[in-house]
C-alpha positions as CSV (number, residue, x, y, z in Angstrom):
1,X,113.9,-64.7,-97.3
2,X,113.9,-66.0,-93.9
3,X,113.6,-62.4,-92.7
4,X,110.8,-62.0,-94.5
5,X,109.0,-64.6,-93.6
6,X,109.7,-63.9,-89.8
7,X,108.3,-60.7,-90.2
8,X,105.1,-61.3,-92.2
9,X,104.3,-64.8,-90.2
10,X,103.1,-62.0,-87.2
11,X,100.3,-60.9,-89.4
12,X,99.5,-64.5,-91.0
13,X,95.5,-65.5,-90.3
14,X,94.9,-69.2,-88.9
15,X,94.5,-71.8,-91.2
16,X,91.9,-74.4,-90.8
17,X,91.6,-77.7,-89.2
18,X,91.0,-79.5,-92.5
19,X,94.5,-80.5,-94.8
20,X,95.3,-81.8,-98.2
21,X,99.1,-83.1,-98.4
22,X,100.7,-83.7,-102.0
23,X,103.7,-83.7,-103.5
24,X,105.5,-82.8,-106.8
25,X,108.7,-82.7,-108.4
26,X,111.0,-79.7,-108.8
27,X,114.3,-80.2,-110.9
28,X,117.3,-78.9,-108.6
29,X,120.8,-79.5,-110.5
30,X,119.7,-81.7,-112.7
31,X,118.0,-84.0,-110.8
32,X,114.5,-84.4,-109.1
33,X,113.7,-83.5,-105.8
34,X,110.2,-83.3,-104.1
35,X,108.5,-80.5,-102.7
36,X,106.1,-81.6,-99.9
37,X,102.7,-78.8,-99.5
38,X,99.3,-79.0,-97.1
39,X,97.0,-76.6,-98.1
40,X,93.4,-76.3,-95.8
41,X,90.2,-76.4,-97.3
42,X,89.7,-73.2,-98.3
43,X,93.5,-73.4,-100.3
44,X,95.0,-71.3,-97.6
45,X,99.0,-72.4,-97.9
46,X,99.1,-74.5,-94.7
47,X,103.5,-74.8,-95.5
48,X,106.3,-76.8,-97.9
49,X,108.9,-78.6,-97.6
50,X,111.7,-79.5,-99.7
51,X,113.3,-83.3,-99.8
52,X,116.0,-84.9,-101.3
53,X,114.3,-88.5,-100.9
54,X,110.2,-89.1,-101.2
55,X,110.0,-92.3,-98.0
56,X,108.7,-92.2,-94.7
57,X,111.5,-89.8,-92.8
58,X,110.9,-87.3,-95.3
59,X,107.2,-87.4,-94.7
60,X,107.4,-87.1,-90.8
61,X,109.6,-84.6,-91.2
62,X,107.3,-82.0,-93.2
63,X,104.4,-83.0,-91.0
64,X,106.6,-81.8,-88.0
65,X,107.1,-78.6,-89.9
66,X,103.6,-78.4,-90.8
67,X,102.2,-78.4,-87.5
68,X,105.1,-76.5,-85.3
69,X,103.0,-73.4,-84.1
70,X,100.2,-74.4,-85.4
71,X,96.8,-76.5,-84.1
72,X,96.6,-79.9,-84.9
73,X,94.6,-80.8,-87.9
74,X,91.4,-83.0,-87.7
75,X,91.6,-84.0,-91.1
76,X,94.1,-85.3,-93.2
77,X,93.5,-86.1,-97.1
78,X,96.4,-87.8,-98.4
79,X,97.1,-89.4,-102.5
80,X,97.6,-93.0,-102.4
81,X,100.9,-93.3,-102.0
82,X,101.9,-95.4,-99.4
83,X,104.7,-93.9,-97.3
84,X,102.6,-90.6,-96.3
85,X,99.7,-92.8,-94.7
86,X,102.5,-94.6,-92.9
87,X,104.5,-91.5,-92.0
88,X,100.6,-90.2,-90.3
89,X,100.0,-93.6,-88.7
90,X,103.7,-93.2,-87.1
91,X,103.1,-89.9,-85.7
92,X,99.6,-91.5,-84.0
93,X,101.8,-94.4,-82.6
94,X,104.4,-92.0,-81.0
95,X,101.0,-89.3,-79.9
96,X,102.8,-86.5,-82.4
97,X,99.3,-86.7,-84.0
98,X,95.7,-87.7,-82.1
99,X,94.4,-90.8,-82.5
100,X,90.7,-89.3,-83.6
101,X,92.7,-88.0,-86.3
102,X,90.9,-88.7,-89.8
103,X,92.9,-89.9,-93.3
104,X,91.4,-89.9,-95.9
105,X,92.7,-90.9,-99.6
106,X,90.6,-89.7,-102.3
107,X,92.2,-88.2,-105.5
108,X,89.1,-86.1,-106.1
109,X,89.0,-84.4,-102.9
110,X,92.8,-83.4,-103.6
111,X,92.4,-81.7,-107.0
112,X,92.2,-78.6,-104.4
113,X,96.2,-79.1,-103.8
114,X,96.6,-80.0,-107.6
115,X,95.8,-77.0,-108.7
116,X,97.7,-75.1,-106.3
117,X,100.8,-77.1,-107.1
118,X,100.2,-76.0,-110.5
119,X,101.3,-72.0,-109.5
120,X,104.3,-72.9,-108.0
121,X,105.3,-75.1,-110.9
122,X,104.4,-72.5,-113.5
123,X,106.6,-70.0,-111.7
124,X,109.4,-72.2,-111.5
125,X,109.3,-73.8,-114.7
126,X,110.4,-70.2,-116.8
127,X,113.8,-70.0,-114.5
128,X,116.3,-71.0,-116.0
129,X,117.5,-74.0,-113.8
130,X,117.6,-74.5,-109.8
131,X,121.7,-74.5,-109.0
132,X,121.6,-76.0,-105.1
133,X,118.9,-77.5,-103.1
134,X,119.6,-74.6,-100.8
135,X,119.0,-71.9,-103.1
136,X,115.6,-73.5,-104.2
137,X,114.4,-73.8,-100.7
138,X,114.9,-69.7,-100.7
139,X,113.0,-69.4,-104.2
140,X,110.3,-71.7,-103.5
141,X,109.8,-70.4,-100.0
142,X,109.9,-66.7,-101.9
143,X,107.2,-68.2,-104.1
144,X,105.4,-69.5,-101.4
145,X,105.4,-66.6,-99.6
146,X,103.7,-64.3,-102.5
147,X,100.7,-66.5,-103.1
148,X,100.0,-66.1,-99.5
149,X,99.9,-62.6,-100.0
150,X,97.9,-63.3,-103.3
151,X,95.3,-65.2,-101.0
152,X,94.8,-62.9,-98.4
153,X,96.6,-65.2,-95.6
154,X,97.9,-61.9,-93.9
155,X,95.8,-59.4,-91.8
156,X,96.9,-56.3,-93.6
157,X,94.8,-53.6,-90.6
158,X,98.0,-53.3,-89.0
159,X,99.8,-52.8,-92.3
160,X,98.0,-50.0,-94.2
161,X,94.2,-51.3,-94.0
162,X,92.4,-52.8,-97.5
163,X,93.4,-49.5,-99.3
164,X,96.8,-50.0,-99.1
165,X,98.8,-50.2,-102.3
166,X,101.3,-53.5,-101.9
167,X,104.6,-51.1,-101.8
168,X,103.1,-49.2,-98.6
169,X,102.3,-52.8,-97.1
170,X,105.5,-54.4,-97.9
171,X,107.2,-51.6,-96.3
172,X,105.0,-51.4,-93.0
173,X,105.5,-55.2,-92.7
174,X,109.4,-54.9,-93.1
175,X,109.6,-51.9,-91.0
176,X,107.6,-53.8,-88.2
């Protein structure tokens, strides 16, 4: 999975400036685990991340991820829990994030990433059990990686143009 995603991130469009951040519960061995998301505004998959513990570390952490390689979002809408708005005000402290940088907290304006969550969870609930937190990072990030094609998040001119079936894209992008 890690190959695929290295060679289908050369074709990925910019997402926008504008986040929503959640997160949700997957069940890995038996136990819960929490799988960190940002989508923009228009529900592009901004990126995930997968945590053993839901507290401020584990917060900075996916925000890092989030923004490696990519521009610095102006807005921020978080849920109301209390470690992510001060895993964001940390990252302002320590100039990781800008100061002009806007939170927000409004459960309405995240019913975007809600829904979205909802995909991932109604691919993952059929399986029949996550066996190691390593081996759901690769599903999940599998998972991931199909609704971005489902979204359009890849420019597919260099792959085939609009008229492409997925087979002839998928093998221009692994070919490339």
């Amino acid at each position: 999975m890690p190959e695929f995603e290295k060679r289908w991130k050369r074709y990925a469009r910019p997402v926008g400036d504008s986040w929503r951040m959640d997160e949700t519960y997957v069940k890995v061995r038996g136990e819960w685990v929490y799988l960190y998301r940002v989508v923009d505004i228009a529900g592009k998959t901004v990126e995930f991340f997968l945590s053993r513990h839901r507290d401020v570390n584990a917060a900075k952490a996916f925000l890092r991820k989030a923004m490696k390689g990519r521009r610095v979002p102006a807005k921020v809408t978080l849920d109301e829990y209390a470690t992510s708005h001060r895993a964001v005000a940390d990252l302002k402290k320590t100039a990781e994030l800008p100061e002009q940088l806007v939170v927000r907290s409004s459960k309405y304006l995240n019913n975007l990433i809600e829904q979205d969550d909802r995909r991932i969870n109604q691919r993952l609930r059929p399986m029949l059990g996550l066996k190691s937190f390593e081996s759901a990072t690769i599903v999940i990030s599998g998972i991931e990686l199909a609704e971005k094609i489902k979204k359009g998040q890849f420019k597919f001119g260099k792959l085939g143009g609009a008229g492409a079936t997925m087979p002839e894209i998928w093998r221009a992008a692994l070919a490339a």
